[in-house]
C-alpha positions in Angstrom: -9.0 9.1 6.4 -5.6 9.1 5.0 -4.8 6.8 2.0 -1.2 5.3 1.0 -0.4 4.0 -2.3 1.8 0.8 -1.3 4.9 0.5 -3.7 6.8 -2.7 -3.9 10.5 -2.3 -5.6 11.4 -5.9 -7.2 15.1 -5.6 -7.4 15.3 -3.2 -4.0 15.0 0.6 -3.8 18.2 1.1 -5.3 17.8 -0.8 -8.5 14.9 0.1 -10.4 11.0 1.6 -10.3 9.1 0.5 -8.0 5.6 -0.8 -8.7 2.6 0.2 -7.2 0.3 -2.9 -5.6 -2.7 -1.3 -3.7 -3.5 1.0 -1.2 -4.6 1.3 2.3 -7.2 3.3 3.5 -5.9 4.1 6.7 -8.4 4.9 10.1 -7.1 4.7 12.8 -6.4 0.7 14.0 -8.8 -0.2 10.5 -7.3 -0.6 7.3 -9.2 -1.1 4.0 -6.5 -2.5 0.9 -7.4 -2.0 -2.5 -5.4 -3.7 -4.9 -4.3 -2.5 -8.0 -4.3 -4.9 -10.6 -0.3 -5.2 -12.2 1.0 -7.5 -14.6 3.3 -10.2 -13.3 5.5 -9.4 -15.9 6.2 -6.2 -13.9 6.9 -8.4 -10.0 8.9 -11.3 -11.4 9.9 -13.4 -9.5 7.2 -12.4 -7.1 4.0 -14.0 -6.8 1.5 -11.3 -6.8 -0.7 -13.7 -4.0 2.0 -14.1 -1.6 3.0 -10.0 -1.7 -0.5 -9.4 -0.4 0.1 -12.3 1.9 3.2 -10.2 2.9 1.0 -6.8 2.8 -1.3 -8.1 5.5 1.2 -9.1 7.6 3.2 -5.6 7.2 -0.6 -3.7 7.6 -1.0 -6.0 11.0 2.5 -5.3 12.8 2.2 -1.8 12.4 -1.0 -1.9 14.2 -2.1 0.2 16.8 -0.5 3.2 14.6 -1.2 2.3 11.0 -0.4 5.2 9.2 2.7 6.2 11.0 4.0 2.1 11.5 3.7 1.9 7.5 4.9 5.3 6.7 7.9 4.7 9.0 8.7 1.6 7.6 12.7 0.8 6.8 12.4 -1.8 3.9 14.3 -2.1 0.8 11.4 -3.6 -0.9 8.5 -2.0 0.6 7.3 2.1 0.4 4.2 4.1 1.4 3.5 7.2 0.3 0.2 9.1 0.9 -1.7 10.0 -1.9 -5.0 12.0 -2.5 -7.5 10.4 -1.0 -11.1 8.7 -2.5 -13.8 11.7 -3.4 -15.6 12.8 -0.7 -19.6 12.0 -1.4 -21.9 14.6 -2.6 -25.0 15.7 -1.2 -28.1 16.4 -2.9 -28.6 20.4 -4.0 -32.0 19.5 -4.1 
């Protein structure tokens, strides 16, 4: 499973951090999002609600290639990068 931190730039790519919203555990066609919880200090004037809104929408078009539609993605506002993804379980030694 391959998991992308989603980074969403509030004054475009070129004019300052970007900040990062969720991610998106990626399978095949199935996505999983996780949010990240951000101050809205840090997204004004965006409202944190409608970005997922938006997120959803982005995660369904790229469909049936998730991970290469996102990845691929030409936005000045939108980014997403993979990161490591969640620990593997463990099995019992015992």
């Amino acid at each position: 499973m391959k998991v992308l931190e989603v980074r969403f730039h509030p004054h475009t790519k070129k004019g300052g951090p970007p900040v990062a919203i969720a991610r998106v555990l990626c399978e095949q066609e199935k996505a999983i999002v996780e949010p990240i919880e951000v101050t809205s200090r840090r997204l004004q004037p965006f409202d944190t609600d409608a970005l997922m809104r938006k997120l959803a929408f982005l995660i369904e078009s790229a469909k049936p290639r998730l991970y290469e539609g996102l990845t691929t993605l030409r936005s000045d506002f939108w980014s997403f990068s993979e990161v490591a993804g969640p620990a593997a379980p463990r099995g019992d030694a015992g």
